[in-house]
PyMOL commands that place a pseudoatom at each C-alpha (Angstrom):
pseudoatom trace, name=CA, resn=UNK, resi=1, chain=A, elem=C, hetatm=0, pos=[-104.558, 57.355, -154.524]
pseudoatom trace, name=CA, resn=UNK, resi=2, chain=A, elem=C, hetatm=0, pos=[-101.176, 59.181, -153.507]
pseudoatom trace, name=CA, resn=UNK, resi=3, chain=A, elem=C, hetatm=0, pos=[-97.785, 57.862, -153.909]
pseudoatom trace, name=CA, resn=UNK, resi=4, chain=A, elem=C, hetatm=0, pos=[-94.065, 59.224, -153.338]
pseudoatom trace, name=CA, resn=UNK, resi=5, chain=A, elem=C, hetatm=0, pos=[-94.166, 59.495, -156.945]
pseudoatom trace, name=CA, resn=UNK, resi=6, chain=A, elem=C, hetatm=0, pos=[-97.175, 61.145, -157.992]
pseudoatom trace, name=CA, resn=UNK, resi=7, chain=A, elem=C, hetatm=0, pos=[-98.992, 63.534, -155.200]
pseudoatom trace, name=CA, resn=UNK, resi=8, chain=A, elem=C, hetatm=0, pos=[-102.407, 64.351, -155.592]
pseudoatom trace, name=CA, resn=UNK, resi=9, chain=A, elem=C, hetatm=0, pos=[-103.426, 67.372, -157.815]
pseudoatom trace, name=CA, resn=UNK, resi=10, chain=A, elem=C, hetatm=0, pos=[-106.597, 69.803, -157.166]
pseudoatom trace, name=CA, resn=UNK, resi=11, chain=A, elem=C, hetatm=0, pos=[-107.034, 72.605, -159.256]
pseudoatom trace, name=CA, resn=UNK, resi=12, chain=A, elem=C, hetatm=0, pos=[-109.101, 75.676, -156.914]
pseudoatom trace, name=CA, resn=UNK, resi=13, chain=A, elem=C, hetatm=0, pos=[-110.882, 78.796, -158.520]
pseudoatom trace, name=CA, resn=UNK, resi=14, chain=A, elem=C, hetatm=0, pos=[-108.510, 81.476, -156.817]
pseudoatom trace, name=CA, resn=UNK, resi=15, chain=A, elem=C, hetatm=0, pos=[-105.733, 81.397, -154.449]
pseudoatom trace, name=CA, resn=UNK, resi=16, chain=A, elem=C, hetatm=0, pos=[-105.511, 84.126, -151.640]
pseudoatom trace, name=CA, resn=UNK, resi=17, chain=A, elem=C, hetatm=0, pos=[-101.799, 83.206, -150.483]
pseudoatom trace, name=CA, resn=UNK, resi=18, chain=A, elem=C, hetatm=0, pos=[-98.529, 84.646, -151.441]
pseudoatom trace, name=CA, resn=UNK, resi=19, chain=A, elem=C, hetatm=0, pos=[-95.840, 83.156, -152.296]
pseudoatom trace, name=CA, resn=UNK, resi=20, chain=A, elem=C, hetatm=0, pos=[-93.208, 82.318, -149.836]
pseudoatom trace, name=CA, resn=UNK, resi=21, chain=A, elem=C, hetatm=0, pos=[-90.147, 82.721, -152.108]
pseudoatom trace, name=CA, resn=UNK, resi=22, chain=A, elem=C, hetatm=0, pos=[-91.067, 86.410, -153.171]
pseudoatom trace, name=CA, resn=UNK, resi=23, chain=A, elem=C, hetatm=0, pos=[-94.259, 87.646, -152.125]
pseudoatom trace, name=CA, resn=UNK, resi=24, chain=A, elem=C, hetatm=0, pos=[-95.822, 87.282, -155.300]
pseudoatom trace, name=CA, resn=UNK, resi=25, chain=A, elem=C, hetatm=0, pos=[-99.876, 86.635, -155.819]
pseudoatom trace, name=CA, resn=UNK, resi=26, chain=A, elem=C, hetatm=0, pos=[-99.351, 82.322, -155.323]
pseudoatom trace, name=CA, resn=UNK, resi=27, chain=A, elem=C, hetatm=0, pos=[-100.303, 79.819, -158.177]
pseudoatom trace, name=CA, resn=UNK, resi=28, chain=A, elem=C, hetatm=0, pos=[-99.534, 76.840, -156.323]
pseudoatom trace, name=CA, resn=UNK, resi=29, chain=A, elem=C, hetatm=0, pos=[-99.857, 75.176, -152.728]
pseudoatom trace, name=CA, resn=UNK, resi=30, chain=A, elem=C, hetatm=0, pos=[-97.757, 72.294, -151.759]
pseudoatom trace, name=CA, resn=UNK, resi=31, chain=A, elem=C, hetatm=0, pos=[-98.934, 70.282, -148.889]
pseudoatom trace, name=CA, resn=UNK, resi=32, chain=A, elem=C, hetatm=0, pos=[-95.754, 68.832, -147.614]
pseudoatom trace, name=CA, resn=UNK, resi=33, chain=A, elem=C, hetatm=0, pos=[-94.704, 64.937, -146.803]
pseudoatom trace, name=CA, resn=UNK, resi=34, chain=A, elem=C, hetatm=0, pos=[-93.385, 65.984, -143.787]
pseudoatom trace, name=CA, resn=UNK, resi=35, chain=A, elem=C, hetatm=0, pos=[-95.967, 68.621, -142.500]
pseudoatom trace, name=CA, resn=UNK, resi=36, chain=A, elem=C, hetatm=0, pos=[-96.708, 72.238, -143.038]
pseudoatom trace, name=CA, resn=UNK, resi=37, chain=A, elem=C, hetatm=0, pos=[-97.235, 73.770, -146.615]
pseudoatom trace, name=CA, resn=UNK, resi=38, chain=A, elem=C, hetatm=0, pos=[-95.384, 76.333, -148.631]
pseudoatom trace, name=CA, resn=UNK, resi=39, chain=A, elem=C, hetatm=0, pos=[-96.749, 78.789, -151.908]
pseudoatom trace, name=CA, resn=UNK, resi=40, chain=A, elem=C, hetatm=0, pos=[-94.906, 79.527, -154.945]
pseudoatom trace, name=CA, resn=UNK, resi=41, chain=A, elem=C, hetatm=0, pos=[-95.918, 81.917, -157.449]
pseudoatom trace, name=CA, resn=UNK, resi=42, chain=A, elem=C, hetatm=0, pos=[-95.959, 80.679, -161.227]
pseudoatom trace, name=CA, resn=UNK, resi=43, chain=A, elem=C, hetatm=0, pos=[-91.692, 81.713, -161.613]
pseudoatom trace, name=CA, resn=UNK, resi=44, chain=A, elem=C, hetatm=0, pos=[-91.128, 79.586, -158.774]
pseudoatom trace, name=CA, resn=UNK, resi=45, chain=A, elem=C, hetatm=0, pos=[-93.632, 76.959, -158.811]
pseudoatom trace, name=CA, resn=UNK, resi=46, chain=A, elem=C, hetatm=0, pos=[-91.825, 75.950, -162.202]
pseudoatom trace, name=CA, resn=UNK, resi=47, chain=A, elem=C, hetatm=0, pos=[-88.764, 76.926, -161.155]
pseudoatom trace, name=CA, resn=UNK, resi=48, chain=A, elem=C, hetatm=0, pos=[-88.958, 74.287, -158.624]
pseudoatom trace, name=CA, resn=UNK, resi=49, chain=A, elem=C, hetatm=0, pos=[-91.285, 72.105, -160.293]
pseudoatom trace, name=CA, resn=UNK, resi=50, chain=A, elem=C, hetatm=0, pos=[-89.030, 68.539, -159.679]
pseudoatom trace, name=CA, resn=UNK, resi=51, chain=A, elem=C, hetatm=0, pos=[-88.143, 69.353, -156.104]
pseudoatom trace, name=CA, resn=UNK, resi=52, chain=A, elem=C, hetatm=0, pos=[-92.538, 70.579, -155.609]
pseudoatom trace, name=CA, resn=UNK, resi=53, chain=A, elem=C, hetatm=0, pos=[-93.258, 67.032, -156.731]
pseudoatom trace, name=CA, resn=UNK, resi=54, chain=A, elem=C, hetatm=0, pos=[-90.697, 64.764, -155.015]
pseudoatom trace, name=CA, resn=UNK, resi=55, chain=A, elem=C, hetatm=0, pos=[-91.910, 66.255, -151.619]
pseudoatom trace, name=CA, resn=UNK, resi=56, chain=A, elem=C, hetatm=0, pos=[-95.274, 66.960, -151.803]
pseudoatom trace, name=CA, resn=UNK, resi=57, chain=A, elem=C, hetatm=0, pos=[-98.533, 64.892, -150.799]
pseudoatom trace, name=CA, resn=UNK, resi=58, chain=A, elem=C, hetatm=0, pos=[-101.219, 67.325, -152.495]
pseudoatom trace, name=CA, resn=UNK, resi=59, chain=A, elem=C, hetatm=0, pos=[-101.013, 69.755, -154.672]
pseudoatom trace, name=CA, resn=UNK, resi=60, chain=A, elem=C, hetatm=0, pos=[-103.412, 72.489, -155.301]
pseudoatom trace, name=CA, resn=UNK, resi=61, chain=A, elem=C, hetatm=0, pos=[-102.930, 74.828, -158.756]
pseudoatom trace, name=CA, resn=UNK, resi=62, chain=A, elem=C, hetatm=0, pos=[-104.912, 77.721, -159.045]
pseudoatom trace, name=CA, resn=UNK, resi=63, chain=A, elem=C, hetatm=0, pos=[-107.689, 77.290, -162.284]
pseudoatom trace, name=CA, resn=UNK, resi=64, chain=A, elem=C, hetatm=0, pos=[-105.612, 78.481, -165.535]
pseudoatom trace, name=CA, resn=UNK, resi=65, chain=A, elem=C, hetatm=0, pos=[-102.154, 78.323, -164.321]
pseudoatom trace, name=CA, resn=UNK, resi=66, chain=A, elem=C, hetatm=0, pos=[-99.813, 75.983, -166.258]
pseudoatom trace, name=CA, resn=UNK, resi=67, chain=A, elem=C, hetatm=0, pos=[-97.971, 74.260, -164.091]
pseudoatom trace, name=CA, resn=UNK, resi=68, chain=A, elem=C, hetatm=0, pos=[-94.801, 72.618, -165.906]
pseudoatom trace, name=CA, resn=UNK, resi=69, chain=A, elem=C, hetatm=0, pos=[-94.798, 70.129, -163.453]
pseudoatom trace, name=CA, resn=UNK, resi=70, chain=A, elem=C, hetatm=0, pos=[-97.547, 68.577, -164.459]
for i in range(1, 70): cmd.bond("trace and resi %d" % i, "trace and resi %d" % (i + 1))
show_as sticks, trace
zoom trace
């Protein structure tokens, strides 16, 4: 079950995205409250880690990253 507080969290073998903060290889996928979806590389998926969670409905991490957010 998702809440506000706690989105859901997949971990996936191997993203193909870049991130949309830098252009770095992405580490994380937000799907977005409010529609759409944005990728952050590992600097800026922990970087941003409180804002990631207080917006997003799913999250996806790609396998091995350690996501401070978590």
């Amino acid at each position: 079950m998702t809440t506000l507080l706690s989105p859901e969290i997949d971990t996936i073998g191997e993203m193909t995205e870049r991130c949309d903060r830098c252009g770095a290889a992405a580490k994380l996928e937000v799907v977005l409250t409010s529609g759409g979806d944005l990728a952050f590389c590992g600097h800026h998926a922990n970087r941003h880690r409180a804002d990631i969670t207080r917006v997003a409905s799913r999250i996806r991490l790609e396998d091995g990253f350690d996501w401070a957010g978590r």
